[in-house]
N, C-alpha and C positions, 0 to 999 in steps of 0.2 A: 290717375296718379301724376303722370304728368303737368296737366293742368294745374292741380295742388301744388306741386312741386314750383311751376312758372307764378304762381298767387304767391307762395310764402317767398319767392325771390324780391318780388314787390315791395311786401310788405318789408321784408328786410333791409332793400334801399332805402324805405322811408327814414327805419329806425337809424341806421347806421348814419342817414343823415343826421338825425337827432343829436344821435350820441356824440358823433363828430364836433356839432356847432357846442353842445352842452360842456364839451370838455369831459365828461364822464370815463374815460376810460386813459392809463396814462397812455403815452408815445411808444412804448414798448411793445404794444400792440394792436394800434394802427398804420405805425410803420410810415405811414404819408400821409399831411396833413388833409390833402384832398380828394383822398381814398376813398372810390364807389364802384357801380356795380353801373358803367356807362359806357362803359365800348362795346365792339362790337365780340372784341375778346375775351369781356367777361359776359357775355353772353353765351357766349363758347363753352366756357367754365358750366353754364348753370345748366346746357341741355348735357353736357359731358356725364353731369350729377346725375343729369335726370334718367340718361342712359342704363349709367352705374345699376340706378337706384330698380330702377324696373328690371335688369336680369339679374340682379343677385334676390329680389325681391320671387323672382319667378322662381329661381334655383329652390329658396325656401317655399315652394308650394303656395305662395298667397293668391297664384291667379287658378288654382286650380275651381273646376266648374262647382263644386262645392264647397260651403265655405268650411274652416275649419271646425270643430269641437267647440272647442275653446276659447274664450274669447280674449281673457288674457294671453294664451300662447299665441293667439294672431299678432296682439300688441307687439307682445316681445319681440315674434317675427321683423315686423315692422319698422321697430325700435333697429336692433340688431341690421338689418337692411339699411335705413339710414347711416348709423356709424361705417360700415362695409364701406357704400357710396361714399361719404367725405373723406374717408381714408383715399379711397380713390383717384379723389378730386385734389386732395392735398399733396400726392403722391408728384404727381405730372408739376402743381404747382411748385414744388419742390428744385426738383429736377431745370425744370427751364428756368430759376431765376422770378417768377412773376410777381414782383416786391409791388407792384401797384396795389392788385390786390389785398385786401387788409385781413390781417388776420381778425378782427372782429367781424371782418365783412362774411368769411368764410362758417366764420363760429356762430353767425346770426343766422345762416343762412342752411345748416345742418340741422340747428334748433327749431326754427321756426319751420320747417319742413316736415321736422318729425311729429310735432305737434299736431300740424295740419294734418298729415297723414294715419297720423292716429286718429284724430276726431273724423275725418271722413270716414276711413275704415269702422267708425263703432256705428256712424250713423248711416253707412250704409248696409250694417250687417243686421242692424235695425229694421230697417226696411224690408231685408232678404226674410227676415223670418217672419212678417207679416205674410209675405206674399207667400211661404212655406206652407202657414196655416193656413191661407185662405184655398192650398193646392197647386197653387203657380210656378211655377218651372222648377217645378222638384224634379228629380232622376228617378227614374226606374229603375228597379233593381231587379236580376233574377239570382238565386242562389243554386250554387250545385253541389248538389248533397243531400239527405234526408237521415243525418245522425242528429244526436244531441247537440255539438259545436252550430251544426246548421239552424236548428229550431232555436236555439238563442240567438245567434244571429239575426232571423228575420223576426223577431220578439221585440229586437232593441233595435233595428230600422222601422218597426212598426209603431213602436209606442213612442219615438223622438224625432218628433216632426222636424224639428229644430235644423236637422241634419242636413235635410235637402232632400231624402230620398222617398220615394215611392215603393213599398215591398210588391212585389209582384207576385212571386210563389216561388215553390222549388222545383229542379229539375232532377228527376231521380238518376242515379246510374244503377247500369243494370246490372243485377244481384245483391245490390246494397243491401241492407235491412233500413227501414222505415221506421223515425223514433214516432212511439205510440201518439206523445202530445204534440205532431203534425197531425191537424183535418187532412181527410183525403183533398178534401175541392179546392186545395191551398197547393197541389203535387200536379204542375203542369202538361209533363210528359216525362219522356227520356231525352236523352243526349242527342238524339237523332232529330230530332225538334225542335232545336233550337232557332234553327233560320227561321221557321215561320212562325214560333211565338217570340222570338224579336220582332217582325215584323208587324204582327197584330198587337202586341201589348207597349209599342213602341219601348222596346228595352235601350237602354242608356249603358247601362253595367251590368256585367256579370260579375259575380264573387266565387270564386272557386274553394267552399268549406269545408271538403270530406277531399281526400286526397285520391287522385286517378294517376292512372300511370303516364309518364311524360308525354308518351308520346298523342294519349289522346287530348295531355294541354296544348299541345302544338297545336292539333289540330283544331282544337276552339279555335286557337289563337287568328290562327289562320280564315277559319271562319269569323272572328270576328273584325277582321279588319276587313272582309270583303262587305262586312252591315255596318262598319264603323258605328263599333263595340267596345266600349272600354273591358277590360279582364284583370279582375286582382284575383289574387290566392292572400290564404290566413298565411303568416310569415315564414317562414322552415320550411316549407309542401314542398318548395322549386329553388334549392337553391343556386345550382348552374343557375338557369330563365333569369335568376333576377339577382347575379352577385353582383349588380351596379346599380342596383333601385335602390333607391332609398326606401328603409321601413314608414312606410305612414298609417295615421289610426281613422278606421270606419269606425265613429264613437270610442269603444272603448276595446276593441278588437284594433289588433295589429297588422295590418295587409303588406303587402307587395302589389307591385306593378309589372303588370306579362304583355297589355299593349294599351296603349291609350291615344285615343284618336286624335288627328290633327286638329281645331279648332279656329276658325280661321276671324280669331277676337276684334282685329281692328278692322275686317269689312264688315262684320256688324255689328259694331261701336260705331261706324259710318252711315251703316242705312240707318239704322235706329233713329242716329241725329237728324238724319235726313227726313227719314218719316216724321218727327213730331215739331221741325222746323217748316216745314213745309205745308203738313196739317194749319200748324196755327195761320201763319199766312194764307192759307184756302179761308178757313174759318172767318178769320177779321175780313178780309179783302172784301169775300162775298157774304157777310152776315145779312148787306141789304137784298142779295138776290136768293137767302135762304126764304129771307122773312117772307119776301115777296109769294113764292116757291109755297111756301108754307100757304098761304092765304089763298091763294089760287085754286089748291086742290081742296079747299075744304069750300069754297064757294063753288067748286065744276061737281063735285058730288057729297052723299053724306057722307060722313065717317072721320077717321082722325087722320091729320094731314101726315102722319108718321107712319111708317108699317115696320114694326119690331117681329124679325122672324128668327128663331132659336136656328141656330148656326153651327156647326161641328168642326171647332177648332186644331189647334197643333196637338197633336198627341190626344185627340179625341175630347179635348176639355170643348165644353159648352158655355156660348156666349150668344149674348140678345143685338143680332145685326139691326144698323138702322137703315130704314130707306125711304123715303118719300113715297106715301101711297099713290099707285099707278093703276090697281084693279076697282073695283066695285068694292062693298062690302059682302064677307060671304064666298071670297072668289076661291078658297081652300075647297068649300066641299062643293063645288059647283065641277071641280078640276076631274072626276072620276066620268064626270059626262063628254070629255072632251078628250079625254084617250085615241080617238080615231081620227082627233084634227095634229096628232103629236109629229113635228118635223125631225124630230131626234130618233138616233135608233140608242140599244142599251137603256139604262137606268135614269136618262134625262129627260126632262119635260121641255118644250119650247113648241111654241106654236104663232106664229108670224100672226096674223089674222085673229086673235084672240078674243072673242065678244067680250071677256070680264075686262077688257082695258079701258082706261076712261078716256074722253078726247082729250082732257090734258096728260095722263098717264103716255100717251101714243106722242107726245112731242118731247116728254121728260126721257123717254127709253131714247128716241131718236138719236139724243145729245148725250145721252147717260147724266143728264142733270138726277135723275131717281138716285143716285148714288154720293150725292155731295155728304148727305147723313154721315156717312161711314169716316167721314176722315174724323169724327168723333171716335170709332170703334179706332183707329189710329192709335190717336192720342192716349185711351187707353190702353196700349200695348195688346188687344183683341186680334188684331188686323195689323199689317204694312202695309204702304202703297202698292209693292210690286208683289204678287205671290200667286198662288190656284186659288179658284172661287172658293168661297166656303160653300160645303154642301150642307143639306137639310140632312135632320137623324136617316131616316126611311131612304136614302139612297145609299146611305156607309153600309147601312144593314145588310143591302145588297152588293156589297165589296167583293170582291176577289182577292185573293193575296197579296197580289201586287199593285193592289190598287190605294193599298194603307202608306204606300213610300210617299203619297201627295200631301199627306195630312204631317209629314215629316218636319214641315215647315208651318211660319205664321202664313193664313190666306192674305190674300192681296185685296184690293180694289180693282186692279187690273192685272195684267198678267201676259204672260207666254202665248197661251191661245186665245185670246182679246185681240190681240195684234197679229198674229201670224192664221189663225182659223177660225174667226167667230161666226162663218155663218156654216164652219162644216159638218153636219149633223151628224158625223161617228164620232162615237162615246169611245174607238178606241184612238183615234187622234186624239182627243180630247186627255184622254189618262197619256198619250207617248207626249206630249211636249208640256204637261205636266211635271211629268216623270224627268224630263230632259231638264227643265229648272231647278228640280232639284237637286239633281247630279252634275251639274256643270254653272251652278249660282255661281256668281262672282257680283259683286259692289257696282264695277263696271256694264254687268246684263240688266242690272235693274233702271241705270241711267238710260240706256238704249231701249229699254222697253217704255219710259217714263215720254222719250221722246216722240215712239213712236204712237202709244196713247195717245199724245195731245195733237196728235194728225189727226186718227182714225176717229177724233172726238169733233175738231173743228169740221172735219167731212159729214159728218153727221149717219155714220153707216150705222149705228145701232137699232135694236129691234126691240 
């Protein structure tokens, strides 16, 4: 929004010059015949806008992680959010006197903002429901309840994709009665269970539908800010909890807000840009040392120069990792005879000394050249640079509870234990500095691990 906001300031220099040279507008409101948007002062002005624009924009719910219903009512949000901001801006203009500035300049510059902002907004919400359908960072929902209220409820999160959300199932409370048209295999557990089917069905939200007594809302609540859990309730359940929420609609249901997790937007709105600025320049820079990469291993043995191996993403979505072939062909079912050469303890395979490697495979692992493919998985938003390995289906299988918090994030290229223990064979180091990345990520750990990558890579310590 910002961004938008700094393009339609642009654009509106230009016109305002237009207007100015054309004469199009009388002197009563321009105010000065040489009136623009070129100091450093009105510069001032435009992030002051942009400022405006983005917390009163927030106050209306537009950054919330799901978009709205609506798509008109986002507009009008929008809409409504821009006027708020130039009031804003024209407030302070006001007050100090800043007659340079033009009132066409101000008037081009609220319009031409709103405009922008609305046209981004539809065409990014465009975007959002493609990727809705296709499965892509929808939320998970769990519901508490199993009355009638309840069973509508996840009917109309299940049949409107559109929303963003994921139905997961219900969670019963104890003694409730069970409406008939819930399936059983659709009723999770109890209330006691929550922590750990958060934690295996990657939950996002709970909705609180069938009313419990306060004090076991507190206690979700509480539980769920220790899994950073969003918790609504249908509107009226809690009204102490939430006489300063504002009412908002899950579709066409009316919730309240009891806690919603912190979201930490602009470090990654940061990595993001950084993963797919960085991808492209790997991409271009080294296209000649792919081709080359490519041709090499398909002259040192047969088979195809690529190795696509199904990959177990964020929140358990499934995606075709690329890697440059480094084994034989055949080297999947060859892997049950070599169980005894395994240097890993746990659920991991690795085996230093590996017969199925090819002599170019054994120089690509060396350098992690086998891995240039992936800033493809990147670019498509599959992977980031910095995260946990992705693993193979057959190893999640064998998870442990606590072992689903790593899949909580996009996998990396590289990572935490890349750089701090890649050659140390416990599987439970392996899940604790995992685990530690994604309890303590920040924008700045991914740089220092980026950095420390491009050591452990010019050293050539890979296996």
């Amino acid at each position: 929004d910002v961004a938008t906001i700094l393009a339609a300031f642009g654009i509106s220099l230009l016109l305002v010059r237009v207007i100015l040279a054309a004469q199009l507008l009388p002197a009563a409101l321009t105010l000065h015949p040489v009136s623009s948007w070129r100091t450093l002062r009105d510069l001032v002005c435009v992030m002051w806008f942009a400022l405006a624009y983005v917390l009163v924009a927030r106050r209306y719910g537009l950054y919330n992680p799901a978009p709205l219903d609506s798509g008109f009512h986002e507009l009008r949000m929008v809409l409504q959010a821009c006027l708020n901001a130039g009031l804003l801006l024209c407030g302070p203009l006001y007050v100090f006197h800043r007659d340079l500035v033009s009132r066409a300049s101000v008037l081009l510059l609220v319009t031409m903002a709103t405009v922008m902002l609305c046209a981004r907004r539809w065409v990014w919400r465009q975007a959002r429901f493609r990727q809705f359908e296709r499965g892509i960072d929808r939320r998970n929902v769990v519901i508490i309840g199993t009355n009638q209220l309840s069973y509508a409820l996840g009917r109309y999160i299940g049949t409107h994709q559109r929303l963003g959300y994921r139905f997961v199932g219900y969670v019963a409370r104890s003694g409730s009665p069970v409406s008939p048209e819930i399936p059983v295999r659709q009723i999770l557990g109890g209330m006691e269970r929550i922590r750990p089917l958060a934690r295996r069905h990657f939950v996002d939200e709970v909705v609180i539908a069938e009313y419990c007594p306060t004090e076991d809302a507190i206690e979700l609540v509480e539980e769920a800010r220790d899994l950073d859990v969003d918790v609504r309730a249908i509107a009226g359940y809690y009204s102490d909890l939430t006489m300063n929420a504002p009412v908002e609609y899950l579709g066409v249901f009316p919730v309240a807000v009891l806690h919603r997790q912190s979201l930490k937007t602009v470090g990654l709105a940061c990595k993001r840009a950084i993963d797919i600025v960085l991808s492209l320049m790997a991409l271009f820079a080294g296209l000649p040392v792919l081709l080359a990469i490519a041709l090499i291993v398909k002259i040192d043995s047969p088979g195809p120069a690529l190795y696509l191996s199904e990959r177990v993403g964020r929140r358990g979505r499934m995606f075709l990792c690329f890697k440059f072939r480094t084994m034989m062909q055949d080297a999947e079912k060859m892997k049950p005879q070599l169980a005894a050469l395994n240097e890993r303890d746990g659920i991991l395979f690795k085996c230093s000394n590996d017969p199925r490697i090819t002599r170019v495979g054994r120089f690509l692992r060396k350098y992690s050249l086998d891995e240039l493919p992936q800033f493809l998985n990147v670019l498509r938003g599959d992977m980031s640079l910095v995260g946990p390995r992705p693993p193979i289906a057959n190893e999640v299988e064998k998870y442990e509870l606590e072992h689903f918090r790593r899949l909580e994030v996009l996998p990396g290229i590289t990572g935490l234990w890349q750089v701090e223990a890649r050659h140390d064979p416990s599987f439970a180091k392996y899940i604790e500095l995992d685990t530690a990345y994604v309890e303590n990520w920040s924008f700045w750990l991914d740089m220092k691990i980026l950095m420390r990558t491009l050591i452990v890579v010019l050293q050539g310590t890979g296996v």
